[in-house]
N, C-alpha and C positions, 0 to 999 in steps of 0.2 A: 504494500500500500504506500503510494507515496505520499511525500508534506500535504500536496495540493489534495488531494482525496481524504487525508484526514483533517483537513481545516474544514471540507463541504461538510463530512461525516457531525462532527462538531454543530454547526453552525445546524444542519438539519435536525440532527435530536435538541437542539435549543428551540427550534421553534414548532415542536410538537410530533416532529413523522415517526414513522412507527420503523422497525426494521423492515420490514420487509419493502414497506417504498423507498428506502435509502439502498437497498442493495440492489433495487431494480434500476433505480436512476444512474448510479453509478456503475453497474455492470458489475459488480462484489458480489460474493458468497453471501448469504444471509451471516452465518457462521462467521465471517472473517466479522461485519458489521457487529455483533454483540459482544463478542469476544474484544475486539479495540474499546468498546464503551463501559465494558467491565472494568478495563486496564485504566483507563482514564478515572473511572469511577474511587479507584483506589486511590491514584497519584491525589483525588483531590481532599482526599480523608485529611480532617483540621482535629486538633483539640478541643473539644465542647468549653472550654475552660477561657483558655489563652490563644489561640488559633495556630498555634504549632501546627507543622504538616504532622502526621503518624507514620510512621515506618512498618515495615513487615503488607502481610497481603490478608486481605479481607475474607475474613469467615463468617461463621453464623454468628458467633457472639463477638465481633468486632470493639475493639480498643474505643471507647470516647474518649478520653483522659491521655494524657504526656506520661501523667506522672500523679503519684499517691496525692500529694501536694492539690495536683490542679482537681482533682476528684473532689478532695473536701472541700477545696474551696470553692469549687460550684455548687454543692449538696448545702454546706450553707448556707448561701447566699438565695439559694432556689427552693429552698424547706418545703414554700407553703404551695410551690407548685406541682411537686407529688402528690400521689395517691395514696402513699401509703400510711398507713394509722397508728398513731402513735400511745403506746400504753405506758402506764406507770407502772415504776417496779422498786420493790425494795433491795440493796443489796443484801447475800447473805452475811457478809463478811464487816463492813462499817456503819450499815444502816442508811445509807444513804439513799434516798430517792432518785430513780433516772429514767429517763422515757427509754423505750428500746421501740423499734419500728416493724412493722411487720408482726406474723406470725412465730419470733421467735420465742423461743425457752429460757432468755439469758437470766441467770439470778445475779451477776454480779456487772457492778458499775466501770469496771476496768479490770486489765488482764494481772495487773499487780494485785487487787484486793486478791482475785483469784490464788494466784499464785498464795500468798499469806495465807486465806485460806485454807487451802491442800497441802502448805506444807510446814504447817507450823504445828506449834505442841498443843497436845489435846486442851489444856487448859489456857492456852490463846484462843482456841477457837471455841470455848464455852463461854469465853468471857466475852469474845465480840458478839456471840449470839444474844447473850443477855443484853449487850448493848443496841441491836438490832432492833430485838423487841420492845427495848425503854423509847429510843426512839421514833416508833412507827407508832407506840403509843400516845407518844406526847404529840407528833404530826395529827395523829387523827382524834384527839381528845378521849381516848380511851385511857382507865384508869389502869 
């Protein structure tokens, strides 16, 4: 394919043809026409975040994000434009109230309490549980 047929190929799926009239007009393979606008389709992959190009080739569950960074940083900045629902939770391990999203099971507020939790001595982890429950009580005015 050369420059000039892939500038037409371009310029035609911008204003609406289908493949198959692009491969007619031009005398191309159908096949050759999708496969180029695949190829394209990847070069133009950006960061949802910061508009970095993306590297690598495009699959089913395709990269939005550069980097962990630009992930959160769009997640918070765009909270309220998800779907998905956000519950309250208590941790097991400091007491501390946190939303978690979605459908998950998480009991603890961070992977540090975690950790202190599973590895600490039995009477650390009886005493933050008594502190769990002082607090969740005083949060919800239970005696």
């Amino acid at each position: 394919m050369t420059n000039q047929e892939k500038l037409k190929v371009q310029n035609m799926r911008g204003q609406g043809y289908s493949y198959s009239q692009i491969s007619q007009s031009l005398g191309l393979s159908i096949n050759t026409v999708k496969s180029f606008c695949r190829r394209m389709r990847n070069k133009k992959r950006s960061c949802k975040q910061c508009g970095k190009p993306l590297a690598g080739i495009a699959r089913r569950n395709t990269k939005l994000y550069c980097s962990e960074y630009c992930r959160r940083t769009w997640w918070k900045a765009n909270r309220n434009q998800t779907r998905q629902t956000a519950y309250r939770a208590v941790c097991r391990h400091c007491g501390q109230v946190f939303k978690r999203y979605g459908k998950t099971k998480r009991t603890y507020c961070s992977h540090r309490c975690y950790i202190r939790y599973r590895y600490h001595s039995v009477e650390d982890v009886a005493e933050s549980f008594d502190n769990t429950q002082d607090r969740f009580n005083q949060d919800h005015g239970l005696p």
